[in-house]
N, C-alpha and C positions, 0 to 999 in steps of 0.2 A: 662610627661604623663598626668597631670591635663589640659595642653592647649590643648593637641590633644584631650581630652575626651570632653572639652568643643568646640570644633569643630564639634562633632556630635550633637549635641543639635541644633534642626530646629523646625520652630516655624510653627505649623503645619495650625493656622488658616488664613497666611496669605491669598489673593486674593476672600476670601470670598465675595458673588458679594452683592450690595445694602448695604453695611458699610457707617456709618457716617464715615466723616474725623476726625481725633484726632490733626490736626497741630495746628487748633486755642487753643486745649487744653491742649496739653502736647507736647510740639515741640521733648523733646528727646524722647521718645516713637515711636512719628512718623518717626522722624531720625533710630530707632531702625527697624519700619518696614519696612525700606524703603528697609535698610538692608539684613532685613530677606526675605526680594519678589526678592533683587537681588539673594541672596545666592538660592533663589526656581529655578530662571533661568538657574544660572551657572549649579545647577545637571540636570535640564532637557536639557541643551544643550548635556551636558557632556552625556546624557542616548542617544539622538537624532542622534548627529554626530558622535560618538565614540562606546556604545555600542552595539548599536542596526547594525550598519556594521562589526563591530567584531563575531555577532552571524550569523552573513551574510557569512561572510568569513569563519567561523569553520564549516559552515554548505558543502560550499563548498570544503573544502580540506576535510570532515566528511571522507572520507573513508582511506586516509593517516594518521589518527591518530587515526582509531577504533572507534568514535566516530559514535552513532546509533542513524540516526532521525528518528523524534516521526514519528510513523508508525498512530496515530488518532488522534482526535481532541484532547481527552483528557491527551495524551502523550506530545500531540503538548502545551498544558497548563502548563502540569507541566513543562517540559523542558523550555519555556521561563522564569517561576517564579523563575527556579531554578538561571535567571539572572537577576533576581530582575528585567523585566520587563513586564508590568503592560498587559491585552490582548488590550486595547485600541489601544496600538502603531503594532498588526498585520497589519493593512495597509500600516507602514511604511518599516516592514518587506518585504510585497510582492512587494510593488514599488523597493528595494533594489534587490528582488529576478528579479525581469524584468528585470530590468537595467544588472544583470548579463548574462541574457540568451541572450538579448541584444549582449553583449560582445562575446557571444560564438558563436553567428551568425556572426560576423562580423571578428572574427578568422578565421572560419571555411572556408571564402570567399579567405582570403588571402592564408590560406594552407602552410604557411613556418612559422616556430618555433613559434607552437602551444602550449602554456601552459598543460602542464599535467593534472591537474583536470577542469573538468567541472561542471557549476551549475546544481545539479540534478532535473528535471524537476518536480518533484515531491511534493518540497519543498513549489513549486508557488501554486499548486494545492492544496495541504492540505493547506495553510491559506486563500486563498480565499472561500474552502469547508468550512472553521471553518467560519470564517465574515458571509458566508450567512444564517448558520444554527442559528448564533447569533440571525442574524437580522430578522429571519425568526419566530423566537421564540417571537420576540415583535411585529411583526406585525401582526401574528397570535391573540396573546393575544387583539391587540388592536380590531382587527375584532370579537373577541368572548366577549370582551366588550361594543362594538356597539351593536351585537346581542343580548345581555342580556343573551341569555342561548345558550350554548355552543352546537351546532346539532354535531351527527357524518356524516352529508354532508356538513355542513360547513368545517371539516376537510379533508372531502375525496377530496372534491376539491381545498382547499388548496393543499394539498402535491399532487395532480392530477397536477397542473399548475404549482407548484416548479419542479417536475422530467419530465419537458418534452422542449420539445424545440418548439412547435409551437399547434394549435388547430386544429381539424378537422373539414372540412368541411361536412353538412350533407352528402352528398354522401358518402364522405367518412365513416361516421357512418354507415349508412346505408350499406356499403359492407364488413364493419369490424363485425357489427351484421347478416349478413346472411352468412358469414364465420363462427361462431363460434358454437358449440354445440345445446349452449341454449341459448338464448334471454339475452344480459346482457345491454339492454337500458332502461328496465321499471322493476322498484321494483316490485316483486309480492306481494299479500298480506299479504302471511305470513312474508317475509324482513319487511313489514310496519310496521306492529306490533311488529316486534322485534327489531325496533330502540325506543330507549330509552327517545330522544329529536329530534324531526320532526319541520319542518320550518310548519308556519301558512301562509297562503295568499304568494301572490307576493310581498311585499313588504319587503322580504329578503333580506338583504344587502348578501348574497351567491348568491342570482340570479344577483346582478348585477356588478361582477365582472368578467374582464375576464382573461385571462392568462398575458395579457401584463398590466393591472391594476396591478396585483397580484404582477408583477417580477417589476414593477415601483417604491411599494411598498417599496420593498427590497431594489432596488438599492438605493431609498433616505434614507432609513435607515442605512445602509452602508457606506455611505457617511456621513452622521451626525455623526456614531461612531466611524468610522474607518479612515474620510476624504480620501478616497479612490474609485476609479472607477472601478467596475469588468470590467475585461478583458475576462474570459471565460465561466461566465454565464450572463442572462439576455435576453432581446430583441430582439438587435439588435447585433450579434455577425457572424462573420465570420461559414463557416465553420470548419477550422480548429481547430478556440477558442472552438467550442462547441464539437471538436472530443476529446480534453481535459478535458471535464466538467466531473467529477464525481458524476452520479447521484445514485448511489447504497451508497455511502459513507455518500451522502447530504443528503438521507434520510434517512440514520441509524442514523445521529447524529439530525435531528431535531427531531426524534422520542424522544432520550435522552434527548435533550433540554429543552424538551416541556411533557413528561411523556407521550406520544403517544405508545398506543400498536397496534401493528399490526397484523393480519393472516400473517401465515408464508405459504409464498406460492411464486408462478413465477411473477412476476410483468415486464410489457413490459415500462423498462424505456427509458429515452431517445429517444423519439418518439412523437408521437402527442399526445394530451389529449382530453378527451369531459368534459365540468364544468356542472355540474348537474344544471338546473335551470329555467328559463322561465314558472315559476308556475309549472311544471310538476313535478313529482316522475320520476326524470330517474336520472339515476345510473351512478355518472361520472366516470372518465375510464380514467388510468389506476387501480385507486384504488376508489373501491365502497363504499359507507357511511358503508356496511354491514364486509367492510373489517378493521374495526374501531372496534377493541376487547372492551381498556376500556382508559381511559386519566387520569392517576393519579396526583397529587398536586403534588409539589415538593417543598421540605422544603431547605433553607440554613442555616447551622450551622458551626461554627469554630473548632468542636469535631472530622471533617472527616479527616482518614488518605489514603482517596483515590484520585483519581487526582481531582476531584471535590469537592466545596463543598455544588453542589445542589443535593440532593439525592430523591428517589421518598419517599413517603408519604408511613407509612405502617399501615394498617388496623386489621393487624392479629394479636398484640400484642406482648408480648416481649419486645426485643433488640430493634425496629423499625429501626436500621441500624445496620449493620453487620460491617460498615467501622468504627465503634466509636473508638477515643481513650482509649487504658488501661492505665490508668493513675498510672501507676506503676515506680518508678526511680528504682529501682530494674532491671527492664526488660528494661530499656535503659540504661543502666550502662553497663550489661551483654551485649548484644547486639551490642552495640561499641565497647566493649574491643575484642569481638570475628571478628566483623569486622575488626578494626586493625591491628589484629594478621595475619589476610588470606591476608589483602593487602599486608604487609608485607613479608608474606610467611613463617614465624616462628612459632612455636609452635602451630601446626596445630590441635595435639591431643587434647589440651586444646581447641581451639578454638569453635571445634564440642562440648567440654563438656558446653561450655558456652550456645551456639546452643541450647542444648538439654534442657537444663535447662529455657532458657530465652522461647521455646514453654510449659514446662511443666508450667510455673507462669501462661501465659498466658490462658495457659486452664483451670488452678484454678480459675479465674476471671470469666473464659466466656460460660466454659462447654461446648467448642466446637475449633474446630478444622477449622472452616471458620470463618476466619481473615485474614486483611493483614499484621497485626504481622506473626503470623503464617507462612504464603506464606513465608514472606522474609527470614524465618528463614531455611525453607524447602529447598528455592533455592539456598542461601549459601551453605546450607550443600552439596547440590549435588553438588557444586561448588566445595569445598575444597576435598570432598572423587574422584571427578576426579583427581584433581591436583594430588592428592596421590596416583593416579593410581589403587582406590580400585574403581572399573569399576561396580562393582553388586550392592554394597552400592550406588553409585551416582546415579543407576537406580530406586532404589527403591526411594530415597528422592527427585528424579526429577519425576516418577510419583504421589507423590506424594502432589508436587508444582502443576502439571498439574490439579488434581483433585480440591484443594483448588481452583486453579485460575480460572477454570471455574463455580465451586459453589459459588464464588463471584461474577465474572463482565460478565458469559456467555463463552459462546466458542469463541465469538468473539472482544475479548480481547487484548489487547500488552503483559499480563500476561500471559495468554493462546501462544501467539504468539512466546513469547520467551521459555516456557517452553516445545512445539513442537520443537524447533529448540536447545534447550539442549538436549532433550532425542534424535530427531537425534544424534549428533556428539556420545555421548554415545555409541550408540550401532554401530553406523559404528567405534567407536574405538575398540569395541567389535569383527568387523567384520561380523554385522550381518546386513547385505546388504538390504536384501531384509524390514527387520522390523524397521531399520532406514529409506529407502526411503517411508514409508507410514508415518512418523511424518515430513518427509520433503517437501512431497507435500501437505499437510496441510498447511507446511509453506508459502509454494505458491500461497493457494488457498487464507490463510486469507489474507495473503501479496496485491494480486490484490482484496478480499472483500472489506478490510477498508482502502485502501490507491489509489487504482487504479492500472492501468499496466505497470504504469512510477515508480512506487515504487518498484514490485520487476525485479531487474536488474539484466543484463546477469549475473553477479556472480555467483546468485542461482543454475541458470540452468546451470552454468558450474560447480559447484560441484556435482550436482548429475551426471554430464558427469564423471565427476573424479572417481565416485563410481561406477558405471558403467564399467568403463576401469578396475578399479580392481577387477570386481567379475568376468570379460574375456566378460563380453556382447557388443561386440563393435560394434555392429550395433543401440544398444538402446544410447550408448554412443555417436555417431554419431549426432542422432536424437536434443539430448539435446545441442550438440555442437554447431548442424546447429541454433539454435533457439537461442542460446546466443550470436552468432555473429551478429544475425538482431536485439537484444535489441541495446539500447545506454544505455552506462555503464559513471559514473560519471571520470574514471580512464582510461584516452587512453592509459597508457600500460599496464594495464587489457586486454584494446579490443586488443592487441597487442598478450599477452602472450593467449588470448582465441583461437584466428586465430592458433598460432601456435601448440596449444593441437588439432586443429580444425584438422590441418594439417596431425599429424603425424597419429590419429584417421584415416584417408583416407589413407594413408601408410601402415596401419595396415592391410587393408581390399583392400590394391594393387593398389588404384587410383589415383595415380602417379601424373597422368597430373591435376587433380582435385586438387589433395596436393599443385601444383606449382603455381595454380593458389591464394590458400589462402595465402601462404606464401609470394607469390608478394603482398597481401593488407598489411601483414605487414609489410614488405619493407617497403612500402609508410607511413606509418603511423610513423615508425621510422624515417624514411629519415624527415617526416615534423616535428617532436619533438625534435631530436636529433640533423640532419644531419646526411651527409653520410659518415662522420668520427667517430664515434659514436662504441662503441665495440657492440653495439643492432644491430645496423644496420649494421655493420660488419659481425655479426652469423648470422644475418639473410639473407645476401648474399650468406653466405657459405651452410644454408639449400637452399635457390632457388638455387643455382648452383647443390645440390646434387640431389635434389627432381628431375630436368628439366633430370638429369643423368638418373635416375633410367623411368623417362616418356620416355627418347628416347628409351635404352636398353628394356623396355616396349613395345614399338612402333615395334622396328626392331623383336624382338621376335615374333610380334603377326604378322608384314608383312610377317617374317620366315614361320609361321604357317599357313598364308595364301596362301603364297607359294605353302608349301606343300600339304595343304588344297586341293589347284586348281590342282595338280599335281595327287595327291590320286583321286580327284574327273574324272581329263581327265582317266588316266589310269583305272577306272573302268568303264569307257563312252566305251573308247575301248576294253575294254573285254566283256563288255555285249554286244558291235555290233559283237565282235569275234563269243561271243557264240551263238549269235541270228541266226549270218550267216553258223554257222558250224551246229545248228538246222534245221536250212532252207535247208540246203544241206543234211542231213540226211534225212529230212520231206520227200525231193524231191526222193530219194535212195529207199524210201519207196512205195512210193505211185509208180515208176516203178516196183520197185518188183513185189510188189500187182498184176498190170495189167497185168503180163508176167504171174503169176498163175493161173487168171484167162485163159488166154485163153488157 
């Protein structure tokens, strides 16, 4: 045990740059360091070639073993720490992530015994979104260090030229301002007076950047920290890279980044931009100096138990962070034994008593109830009283997580996000259909806010299909069916078993031949995973043989009906010429009467 212990002992100052040599002066020293700079290699290969494709590989098979990726940047943080690797190596991550989607293009060409999981597209996305918001944060700062004092138009045109994809040209300003309400190209005087820090003269270094300076910027920053080349922002990019780019995400996290507040309002991203500048007051666009609430400092500290440990600056006194450690062994003692106990599954009663107890220390300390002690303690609990089946209890302490987590991080949260998508299952275990699908489309809605549309996957929208079929609404069930067949799902016999809920959802509602049609995609999709000896591919023979049954018996019914249809239709063609003509002949009967009276 003493040799293994003395194998973690690493000598932390080697490779420090500009050292005198020590060989002329102590040769075993230097022999020692020599040692200790290989011993640095061996783990950094060992993190390079081994772990960092292992978090590669988990992230792709994520959905076969429960496994939930970080849904933001800041998820996306702690989840790699949680593998002791450092954010530096996200470049080597996303090269890893390419190299897989890569692979799934060049499967998908061939189409015969296609691997079961796929790279989730999303993956790629969230660490490129994370790299640039990085880098975006120092290139910022370096630009409001050149300018000595920091404008809200230096900002508005920053993040104006990061969420867009190209600049307008005058006309085009010109047609975008006589389209709009009110004049949004020239500050008025009141906006002037109510910016805080105004540029002096033209010799603003904001007048003399443009959008392609701006994202130059970035990219070489990017590259110096991440040694990595964007693929779906920047420049010069395809269109398809930039129909991947997520710009509502890019600029929620550089806000964070950077302690940027913003007006909460519609912003037209991913479009063109105008950079406020050329000695004039006009108002770059998408976002206007005036749309620059306030830019707080942001402190680092090792006390944070949030995914970060840059937190904004607080002015109002107090706490100054809400995330601070309670430095109590009491309430970590308590807290792992009760955690313990729930993974376990044992002694459950005890576990909530630990629970309750380890929030009650907690509020002794803090005289409050927003914490993420707290939180955690909340979201167990709703954890364990579901497991137990006490369904009202898990409601009340999962709203109650809900409330905590967004009077911490906001609404829009991974806290927030999961505890949306607990109080679902919740109440649709409850059975209450309609009050669980309003915290599941939340789930949705945050899901494509902070991650994009590649993040939430047909799954989602095939459970709410699922809830749907069980409350009998099967035409909204439908709806959701249809839409989770056209996601790509990380799991192709997900997309398998989706098609076939898809399927029988059109059975239900009589459309036969529509049904046979989906169930031949999954045919095909098992025939390419399985083969066509496969007992998937077998049942799913035997629904296309039944479904194609019930479309013909369908068909001949309805040709039946047309039949008769055309039969019922002649036969009253000829009664009404009967009648027209036995009128006509009375009419006639008439009008001779008529004449023989008269005369």
């Amino acid at each position: 045990e003493k040799e293994y212990i003395k194998t973690l002992k690493y000598n932390v100052n080697v490779f420090i740059p500009d050292m005198r040599s020590i060989e002329d002066l102590d040769k075993d020293a230097h022999e020692q360091l020599q040692k200790d700079e290989e011993e640095v290699r061996n783990i950094a290969r060992y993190l390079f070639e081994t772990v960092l494709p292992k978090v590669t590989t988990a992230i792709r098979i994520s959905s076969e073993h429960g496994l939930m990726i970080p849904l933001e940047g800041g998820s996306l943080t702690e989840f790699i720490h949680q593998y002791g690797i450092n954010c530096r190596y996200l470049g080597r991550l996303a090269e890893l992530a390419a190299e897989e989607e890569a692979k799934d293009i060049a499967d998908e060409k061939v189409g015969v015994n296609l691997p079961r999981q796929r790279m989730p597209l999303c993956w790629l996305e969230l660490l490129e979104c994370e790299m640039v918001a990085r880098a975006a944060k120092h290139v910022l700062n370096s630009y409001m260090i050149e300018e000595g004092v920091p404008s809200a138009k230096l900002l508005a045109s920053f993040l104006s030229a990061v969420i867009s994809t190209d600049e307008e040209s005058a006309s085009e300003t010109e047609l975008r301002m006589s389209k709009s309400n009110h004049s949004q190209g020239t500050l008025s005087e009141d906006d002037t007076n109510a910016l805080v820090m105004m540029i002096d003269g033209d010799d603003d270094p904001a007048d003399q950047r443009g959008r392609s300076e701006i994202w130059s910027d970035i990219e070489r920053e990017v590259g110096r920290r991440f040694r990595y080349s964007l693929s779906l922002y920047g420049n010069t990019k395809s269109n398809e890279s930039r129909g991947r780019a997520l710009y509502l995400p890019l600029l929620r996290r550089i806000c964070q980044r950077s302690g940027i507040r913003l007006v909460g309002k519609r912003y037209d991203l991913g479009g063109k931009c105008l950079i406020g500048g050329s000695g004039r007051l006009t108002a770059s666009y998408p976002i206007a100096p005036t749309d620059i609430v306030d830019i707080l400092p942001l402190v680092k500290h090792g006390a944070s138990v949030a995914n970060e440990s840059f937190v904004p600056c607080s002015f109002s006194g107090g706490l100054g962070s809400l995330s601070l450690h309670v430095l109590l062994n009491d309430v970590k003692v308590i807290y792992d034994a009760a955690h313990t106990r729930l993974s376990q599954g044992v002694e459950v009663p005890i576990a909530l008593e630990y629970l309750n107890e380890t929030a009650a220390l907690c509020q002794r300390v803090l005289e409050t109830t927003v914490h993420p002690q707290i939180q955690k303690c909340l979201k167990l609990t709703a954890t364990a009283y579901a497991n137990s089946k006490d369904l009202d209890l898990a409601l009340v302490a999962a709203e109650k997580c809900l409330t905590v987590s967004v009077a911490l991080d906001g609404f829009d949260s991974s806290d927030a996000y999961n505890a949306h998508l607990a109080m679902s299952d919740i109440f649709f275990a409850q059975g209450k259909i309609v009050e669980g699908m309003k915290h599941y489309r939340a789930v949705l809605f945050l899901a494509e806010a902070m991650a994009g549309p590649s993040y939430s996957h047909a799954a989602l929208y095939f459970n709410i299909g699922r809830q749907y079929v069980e409350a009998g609404r099967h035409e909204d069930a439908l709806r959701f069916y249809e839409v989770a067949t056209k996601k790509r799902n990380q799991d192709r016999v997900i997309d398998g078993v989706i098609a076939r809920h898809y399927a029988l959802a059109l059975v239900r509602l009589e459309r036969f031949k529509e049904a046979f049609d989906c169930e031949k995609n999954t045919f095909s999709l098992y025939s390419a995973l399985y083969g066509e000896d496969h007992d998937r591919t077998k049942e799913s023979a035997k629904y296309m043989k039944h479904f194609m049954t019930l479309a013909i018996q369908q068909g001949k019914l309805q040709q039946q009906k047309d039949k008769d249809t055309a039969k019922s239709s002649a036969a009253d063609a000829i009664a009404k010429q009967l009648l027209a003509a036995e009128d006509a002949r009375a009419a006639k009967k008439n009008k001779k009467a008529n004449k023989r009276r008269t005369k």
